[in-house]
ZAKOL-963737 format. One record per residue: residue number from 1; residue in one letter; x, y, z of N, C-alpha, C, O in turn. Coordinates in steps of 0.02 Angstrom, whole numbers, plus 32768, in hexadecimal, padded with zeros to 4 digits. Atoms other than C-alpha are relative to their C-alpha. Layout:
   n res   nu   nv   nw  cau  cav  caw   cu   cv   cw   ou   ov   ow
 NUM   a    X    Y    Z    X    Y    Z    X    Y    Z    X    Y    Z
...
// end
This chain:
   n res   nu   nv   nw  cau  cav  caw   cu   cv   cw   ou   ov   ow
   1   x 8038 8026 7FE8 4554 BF39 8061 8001 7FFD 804D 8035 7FF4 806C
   2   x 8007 8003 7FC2 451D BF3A 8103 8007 7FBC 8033 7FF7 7F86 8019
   3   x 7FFB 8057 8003 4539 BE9E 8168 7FCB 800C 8047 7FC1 8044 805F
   4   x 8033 800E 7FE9 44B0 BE5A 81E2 8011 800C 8051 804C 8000 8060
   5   x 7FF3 8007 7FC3 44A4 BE75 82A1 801F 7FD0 8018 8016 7F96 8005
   6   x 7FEA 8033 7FE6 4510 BE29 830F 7FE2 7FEA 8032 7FAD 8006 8041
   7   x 8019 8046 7FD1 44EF BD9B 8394 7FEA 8045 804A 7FB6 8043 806A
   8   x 8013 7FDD 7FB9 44FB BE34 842F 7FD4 803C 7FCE 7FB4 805B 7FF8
   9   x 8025 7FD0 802C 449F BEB4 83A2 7FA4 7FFB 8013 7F73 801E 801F
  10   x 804E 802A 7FF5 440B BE3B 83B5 7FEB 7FF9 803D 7FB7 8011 8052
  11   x 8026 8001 7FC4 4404 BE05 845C 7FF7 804B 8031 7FD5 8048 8064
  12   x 8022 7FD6 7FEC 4400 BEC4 848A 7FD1 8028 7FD3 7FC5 8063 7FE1
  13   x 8048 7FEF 800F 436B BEDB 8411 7FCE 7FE8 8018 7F99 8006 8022
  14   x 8039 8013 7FEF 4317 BE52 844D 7FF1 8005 8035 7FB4 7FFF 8036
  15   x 7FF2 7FCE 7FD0 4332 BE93 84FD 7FCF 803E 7FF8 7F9B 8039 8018
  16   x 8016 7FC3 8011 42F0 BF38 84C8 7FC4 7FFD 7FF0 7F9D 801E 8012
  17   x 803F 8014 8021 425A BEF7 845E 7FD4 7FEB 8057 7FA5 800A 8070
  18   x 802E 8035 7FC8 4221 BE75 8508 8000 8026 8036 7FE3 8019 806B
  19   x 800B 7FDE 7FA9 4240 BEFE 8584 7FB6 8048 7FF1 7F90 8065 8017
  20   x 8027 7FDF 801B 41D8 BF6A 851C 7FAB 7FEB 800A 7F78 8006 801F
  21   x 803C 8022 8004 4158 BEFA 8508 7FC9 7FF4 803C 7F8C 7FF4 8039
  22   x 8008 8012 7FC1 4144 BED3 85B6 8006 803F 803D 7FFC 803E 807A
  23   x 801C 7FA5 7FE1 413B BF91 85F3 7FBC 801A 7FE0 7F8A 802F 7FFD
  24   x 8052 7FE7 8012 40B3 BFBC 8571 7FBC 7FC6 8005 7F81 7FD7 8004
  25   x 802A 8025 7FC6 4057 BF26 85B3 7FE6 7FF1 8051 7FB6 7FD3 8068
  26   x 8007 7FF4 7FBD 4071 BF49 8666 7FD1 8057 8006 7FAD 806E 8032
  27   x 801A 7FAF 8002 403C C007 8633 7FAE 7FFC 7FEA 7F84 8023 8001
  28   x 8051 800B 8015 3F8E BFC8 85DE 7FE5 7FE0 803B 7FB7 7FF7 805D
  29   x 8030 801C 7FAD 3F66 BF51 8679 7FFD 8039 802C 7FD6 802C 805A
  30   x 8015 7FEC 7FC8 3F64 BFD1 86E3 7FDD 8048 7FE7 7FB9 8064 8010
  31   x 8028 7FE9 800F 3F24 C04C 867E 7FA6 7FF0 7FE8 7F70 800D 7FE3
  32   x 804B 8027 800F 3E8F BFEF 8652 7FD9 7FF1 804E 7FA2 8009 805D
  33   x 8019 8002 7FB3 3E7D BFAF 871C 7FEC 803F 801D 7FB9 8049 803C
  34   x 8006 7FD8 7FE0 3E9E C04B 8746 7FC2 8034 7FFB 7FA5 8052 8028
  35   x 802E 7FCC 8020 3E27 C0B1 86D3 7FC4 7FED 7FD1 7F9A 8016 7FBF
  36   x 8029 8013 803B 3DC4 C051 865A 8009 8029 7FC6 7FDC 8046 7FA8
  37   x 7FF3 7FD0 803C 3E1E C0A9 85D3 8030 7FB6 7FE9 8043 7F86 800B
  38   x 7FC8 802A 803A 3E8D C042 854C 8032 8042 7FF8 802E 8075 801B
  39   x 7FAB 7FE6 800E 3F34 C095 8513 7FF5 8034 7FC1 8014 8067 7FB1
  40   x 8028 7FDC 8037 3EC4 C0C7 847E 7FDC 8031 800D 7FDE 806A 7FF6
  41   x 8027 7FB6 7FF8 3E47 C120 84C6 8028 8039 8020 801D 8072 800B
  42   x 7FCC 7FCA 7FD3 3ED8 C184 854C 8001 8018 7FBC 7FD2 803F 7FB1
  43   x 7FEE 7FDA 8025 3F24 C1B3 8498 7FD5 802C 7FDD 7FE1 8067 7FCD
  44   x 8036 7FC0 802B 3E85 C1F6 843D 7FF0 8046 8035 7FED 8083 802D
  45   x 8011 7FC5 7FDB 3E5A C23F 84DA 8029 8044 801C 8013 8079 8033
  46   x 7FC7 7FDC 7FF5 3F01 C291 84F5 8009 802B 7FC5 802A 805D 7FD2
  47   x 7FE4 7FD2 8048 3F16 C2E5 8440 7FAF 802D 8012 7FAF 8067 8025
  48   x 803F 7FCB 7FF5 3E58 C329 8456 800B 8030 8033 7FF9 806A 8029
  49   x 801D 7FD7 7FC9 3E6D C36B 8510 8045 8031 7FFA 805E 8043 8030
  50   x 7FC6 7FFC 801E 3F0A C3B6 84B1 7FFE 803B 7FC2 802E 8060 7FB6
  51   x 8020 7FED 8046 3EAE C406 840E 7FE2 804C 801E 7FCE 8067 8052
  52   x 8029 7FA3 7FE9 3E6F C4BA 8408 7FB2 7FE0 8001 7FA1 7FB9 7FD4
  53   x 803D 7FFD 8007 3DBA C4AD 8433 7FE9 7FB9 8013 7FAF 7FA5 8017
  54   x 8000 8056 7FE8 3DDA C3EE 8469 7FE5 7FDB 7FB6 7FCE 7FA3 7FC1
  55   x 8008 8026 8043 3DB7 C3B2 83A4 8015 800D 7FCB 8020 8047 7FB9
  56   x 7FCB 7FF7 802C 3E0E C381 8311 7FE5 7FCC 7FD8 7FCA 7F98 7FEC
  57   x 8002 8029 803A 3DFD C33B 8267 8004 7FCB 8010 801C 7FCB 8048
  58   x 7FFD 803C 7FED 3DF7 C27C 8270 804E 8007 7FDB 8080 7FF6 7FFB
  59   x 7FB3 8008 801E 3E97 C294 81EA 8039 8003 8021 8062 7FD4 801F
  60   x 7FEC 7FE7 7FD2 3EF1 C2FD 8268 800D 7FCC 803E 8045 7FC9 8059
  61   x 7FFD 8024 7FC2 3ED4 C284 82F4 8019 7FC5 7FEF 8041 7FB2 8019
  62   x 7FF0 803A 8012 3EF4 C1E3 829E 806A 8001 7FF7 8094 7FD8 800B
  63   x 7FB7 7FE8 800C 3FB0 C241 8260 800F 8011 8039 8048 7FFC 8044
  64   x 7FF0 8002 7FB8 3FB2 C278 8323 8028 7FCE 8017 8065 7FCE 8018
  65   x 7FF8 803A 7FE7 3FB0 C1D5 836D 802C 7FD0 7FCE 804F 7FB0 7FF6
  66   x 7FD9 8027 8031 400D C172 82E3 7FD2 7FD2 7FF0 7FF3 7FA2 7FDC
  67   x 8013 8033 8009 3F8B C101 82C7 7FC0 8018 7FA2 7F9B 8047 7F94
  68   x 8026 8000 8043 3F34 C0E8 8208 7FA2 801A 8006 7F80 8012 8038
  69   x 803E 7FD2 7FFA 3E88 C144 81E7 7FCA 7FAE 800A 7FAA 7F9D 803C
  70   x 8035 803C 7FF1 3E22 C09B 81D0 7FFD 7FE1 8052 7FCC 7FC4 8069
  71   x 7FFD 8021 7FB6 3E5C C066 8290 7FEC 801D 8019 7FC3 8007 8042
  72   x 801A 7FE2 7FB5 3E3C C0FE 82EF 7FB5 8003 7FE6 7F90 8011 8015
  73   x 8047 7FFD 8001 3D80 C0F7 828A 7FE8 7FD3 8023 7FB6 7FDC 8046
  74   x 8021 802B 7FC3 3D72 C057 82E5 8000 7FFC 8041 7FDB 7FD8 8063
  75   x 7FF0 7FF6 7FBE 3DAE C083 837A 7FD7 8026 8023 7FBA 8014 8055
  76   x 803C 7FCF 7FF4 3D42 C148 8375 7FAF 7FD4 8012 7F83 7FDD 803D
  77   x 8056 800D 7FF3 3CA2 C0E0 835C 800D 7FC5 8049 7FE3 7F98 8047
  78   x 7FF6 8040 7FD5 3CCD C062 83E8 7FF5 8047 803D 7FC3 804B 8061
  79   x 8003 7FB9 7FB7 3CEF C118 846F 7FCE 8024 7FE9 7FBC 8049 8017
  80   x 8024 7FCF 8018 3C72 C177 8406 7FA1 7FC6 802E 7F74 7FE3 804D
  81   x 8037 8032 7FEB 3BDC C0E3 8442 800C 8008 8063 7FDD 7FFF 808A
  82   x 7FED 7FEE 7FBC 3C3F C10E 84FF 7FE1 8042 8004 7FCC 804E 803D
  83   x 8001 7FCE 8001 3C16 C1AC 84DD 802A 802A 801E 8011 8052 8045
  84   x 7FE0 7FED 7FE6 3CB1 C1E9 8509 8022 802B 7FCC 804D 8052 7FE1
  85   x 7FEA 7FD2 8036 3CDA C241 845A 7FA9 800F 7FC9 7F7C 7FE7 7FBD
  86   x 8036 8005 8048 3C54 C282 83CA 8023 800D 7FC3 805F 8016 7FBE
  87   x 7FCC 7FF6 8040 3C78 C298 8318 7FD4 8024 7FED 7F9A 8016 7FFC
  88   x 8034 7FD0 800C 3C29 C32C 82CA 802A 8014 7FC6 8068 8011 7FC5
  89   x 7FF0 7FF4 8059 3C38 C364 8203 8018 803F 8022 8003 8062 8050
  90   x 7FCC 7FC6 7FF4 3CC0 C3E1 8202 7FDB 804E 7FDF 7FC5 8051 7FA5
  91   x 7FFD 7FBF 8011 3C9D C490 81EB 8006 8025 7FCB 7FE4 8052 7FB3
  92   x 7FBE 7FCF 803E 3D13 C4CC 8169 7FEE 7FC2 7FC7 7FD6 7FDC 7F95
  93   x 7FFE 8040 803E 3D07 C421 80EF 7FD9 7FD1 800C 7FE7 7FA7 8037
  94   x 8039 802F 7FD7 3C60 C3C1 80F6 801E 7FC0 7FDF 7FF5 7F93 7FE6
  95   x 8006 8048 7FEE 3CB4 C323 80C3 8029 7FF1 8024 8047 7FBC 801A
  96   x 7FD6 8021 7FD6 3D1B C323 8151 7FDF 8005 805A 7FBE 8037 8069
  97   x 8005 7FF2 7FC4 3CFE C311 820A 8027 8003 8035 8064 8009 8035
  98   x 7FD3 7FD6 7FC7 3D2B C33B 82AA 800C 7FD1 8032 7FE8 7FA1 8024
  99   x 8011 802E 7FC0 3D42 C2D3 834A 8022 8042 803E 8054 8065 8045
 100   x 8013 7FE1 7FCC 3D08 C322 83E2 801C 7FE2 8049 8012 7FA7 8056
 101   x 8004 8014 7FB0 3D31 C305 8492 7FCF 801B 8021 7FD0 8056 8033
 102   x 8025 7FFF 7FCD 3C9F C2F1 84F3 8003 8009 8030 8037 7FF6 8049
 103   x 7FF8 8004 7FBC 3C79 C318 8597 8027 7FB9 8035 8059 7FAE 8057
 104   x 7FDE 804D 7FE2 3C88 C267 85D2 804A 7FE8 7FFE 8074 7FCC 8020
 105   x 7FAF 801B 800C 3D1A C24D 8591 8033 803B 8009 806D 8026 800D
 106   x 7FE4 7FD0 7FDB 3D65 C2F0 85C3 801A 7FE6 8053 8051 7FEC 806E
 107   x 7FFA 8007 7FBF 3D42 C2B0 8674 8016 7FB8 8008 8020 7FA5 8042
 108   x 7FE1 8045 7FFD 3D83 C1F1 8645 8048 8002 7FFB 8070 7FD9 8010
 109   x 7FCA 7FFE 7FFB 3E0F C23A 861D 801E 803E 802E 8051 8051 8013
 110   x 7FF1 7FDF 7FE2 3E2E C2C1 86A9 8007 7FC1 8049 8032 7FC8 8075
 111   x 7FF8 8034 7FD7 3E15 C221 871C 8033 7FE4 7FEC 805F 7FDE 8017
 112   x 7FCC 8036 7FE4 3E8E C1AE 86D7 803C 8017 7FE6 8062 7FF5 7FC4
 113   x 7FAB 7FD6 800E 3F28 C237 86C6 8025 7FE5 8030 8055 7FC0 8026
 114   x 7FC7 8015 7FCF 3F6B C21F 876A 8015 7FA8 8012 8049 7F8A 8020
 115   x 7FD4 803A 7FEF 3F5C C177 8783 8031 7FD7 7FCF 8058 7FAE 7FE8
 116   x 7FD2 8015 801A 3FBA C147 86DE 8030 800F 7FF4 8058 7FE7 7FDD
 117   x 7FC4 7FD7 7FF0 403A C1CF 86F0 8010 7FD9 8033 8041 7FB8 8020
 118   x 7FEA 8020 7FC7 404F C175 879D 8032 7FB6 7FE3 806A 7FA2 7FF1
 119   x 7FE8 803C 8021 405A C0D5 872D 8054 8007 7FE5 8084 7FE5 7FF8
 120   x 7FD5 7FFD 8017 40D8 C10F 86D0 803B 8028 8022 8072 8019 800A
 121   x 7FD3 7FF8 7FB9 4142 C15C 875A 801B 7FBC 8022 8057 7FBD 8032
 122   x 7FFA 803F 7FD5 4143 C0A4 87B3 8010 7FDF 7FDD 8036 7FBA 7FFD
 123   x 7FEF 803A 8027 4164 C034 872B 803A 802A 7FB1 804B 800E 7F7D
 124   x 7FD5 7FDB 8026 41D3 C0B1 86C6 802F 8030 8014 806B 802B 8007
 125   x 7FC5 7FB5 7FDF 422E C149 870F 8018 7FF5 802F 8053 8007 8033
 126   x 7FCF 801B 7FE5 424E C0F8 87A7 8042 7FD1 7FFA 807C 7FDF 800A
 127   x 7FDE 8021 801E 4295 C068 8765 804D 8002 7FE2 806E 7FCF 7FD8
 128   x 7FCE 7FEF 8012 432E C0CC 8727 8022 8037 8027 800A 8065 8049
 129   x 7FD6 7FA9 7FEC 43B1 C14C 8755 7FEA 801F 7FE6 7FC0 8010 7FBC
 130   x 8014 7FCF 8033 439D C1E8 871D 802C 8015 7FCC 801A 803F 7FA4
 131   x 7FE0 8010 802F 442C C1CE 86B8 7FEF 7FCD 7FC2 7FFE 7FD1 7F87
 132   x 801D 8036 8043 43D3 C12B 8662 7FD9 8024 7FF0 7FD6 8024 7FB3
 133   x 8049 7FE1 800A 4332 C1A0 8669 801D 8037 7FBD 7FFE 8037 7F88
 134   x 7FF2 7FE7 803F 439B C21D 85F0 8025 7FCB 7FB7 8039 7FDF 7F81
 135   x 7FC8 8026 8038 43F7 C18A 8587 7FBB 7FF7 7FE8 7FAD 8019 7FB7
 136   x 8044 8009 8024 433B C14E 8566 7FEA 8022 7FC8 7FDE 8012 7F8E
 137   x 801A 7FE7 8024 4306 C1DD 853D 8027 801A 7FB0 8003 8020 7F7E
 138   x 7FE2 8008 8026 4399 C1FD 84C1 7FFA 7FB9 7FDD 7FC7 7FBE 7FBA
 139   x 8019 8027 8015 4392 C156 8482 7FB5 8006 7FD2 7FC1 7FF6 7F98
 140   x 8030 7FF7 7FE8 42D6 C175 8475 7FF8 802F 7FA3 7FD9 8026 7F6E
 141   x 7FFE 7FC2 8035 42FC C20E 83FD 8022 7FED 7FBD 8011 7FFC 7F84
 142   x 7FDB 800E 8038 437D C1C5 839D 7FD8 7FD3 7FC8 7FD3 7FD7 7F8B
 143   x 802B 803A 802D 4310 C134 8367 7FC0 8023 7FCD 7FA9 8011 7F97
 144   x 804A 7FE7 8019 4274 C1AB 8348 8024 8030 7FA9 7FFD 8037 7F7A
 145   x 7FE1 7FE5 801C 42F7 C20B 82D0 800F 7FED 7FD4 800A 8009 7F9E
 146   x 7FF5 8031 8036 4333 C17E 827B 7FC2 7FEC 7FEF 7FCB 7FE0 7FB4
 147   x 802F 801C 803D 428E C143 8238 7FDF 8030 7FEC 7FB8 801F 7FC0
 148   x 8020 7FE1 8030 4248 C1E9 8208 801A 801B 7FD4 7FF3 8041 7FB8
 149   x 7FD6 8015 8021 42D2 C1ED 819D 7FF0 800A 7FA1 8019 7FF6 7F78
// end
């Protein structure tokens, strides 16, 4: 039987969890200030400007991003009304569709590359050696390893 975290087990999860928390909240404020993009739209727009032909199954994109098919539909019609994506009946399987990257959103997201790369340079990569910068990223790997498991 396994026995339960200990007392320093915990306080460097919860450490880990609150520093977490408080980077991908510092990373949305200024992506949002910076760009009028959410964290959501960067990701749709990043797997599209990413995609052969810049579009991809909604299935595809939803398994991309990690996020469940019912969320990114609410999310698509929320950037799709921006007109920063379209959705167009697929090709190959008419009950499936496609999501498009639009012009607009081609150029919403060719605008806010550098400055959230910048973001994340300043509030992340500096922040460490480049010795923490590889423990991270190990760390990083190990964890992604253990839960696909």
């Amino acid at each position: 039987m396994r026995t339960l975290p200990t007392r320093d087990d915990l306080r460097t999860w919860r450490e880990f969890i609150e520093t977490t928390e408080a980077l991908r909240s510092a990373l949305t404020t200024r992506l949002q200030h910076d760009t009028g993009l959410s964290p959501g739209d960067y990701a749709v727009l990043l797997a599209l400007s990413e995609a052969p032909d810049h579009r991809m199954r909604s299935s595809d994109l939803a398994a991309r991003i990690g996020w469940e098919r019912s969320r990114l539909s609410h999310h698509l019609a929320r950037m799709e009304r921006r007109e920063l994506i379209r959705r167009e009946e697929c090709a190959t399987d008419s009950r499936g569709a496609e999501v498009v990257l639009a012009p607009p959103g081609a150029d919403a997201f060719g605008a806010a590359t550098v400055p959230h790369l910048r973001a994340v340079r300043e509030l992340f990569v500096d922040a460490l050696t480049p010795e923490q910068l590889a423990a991270a990223g190990e760390i990083a790997a190990a964890l992604k390893a253990h839960l696909v498991r």
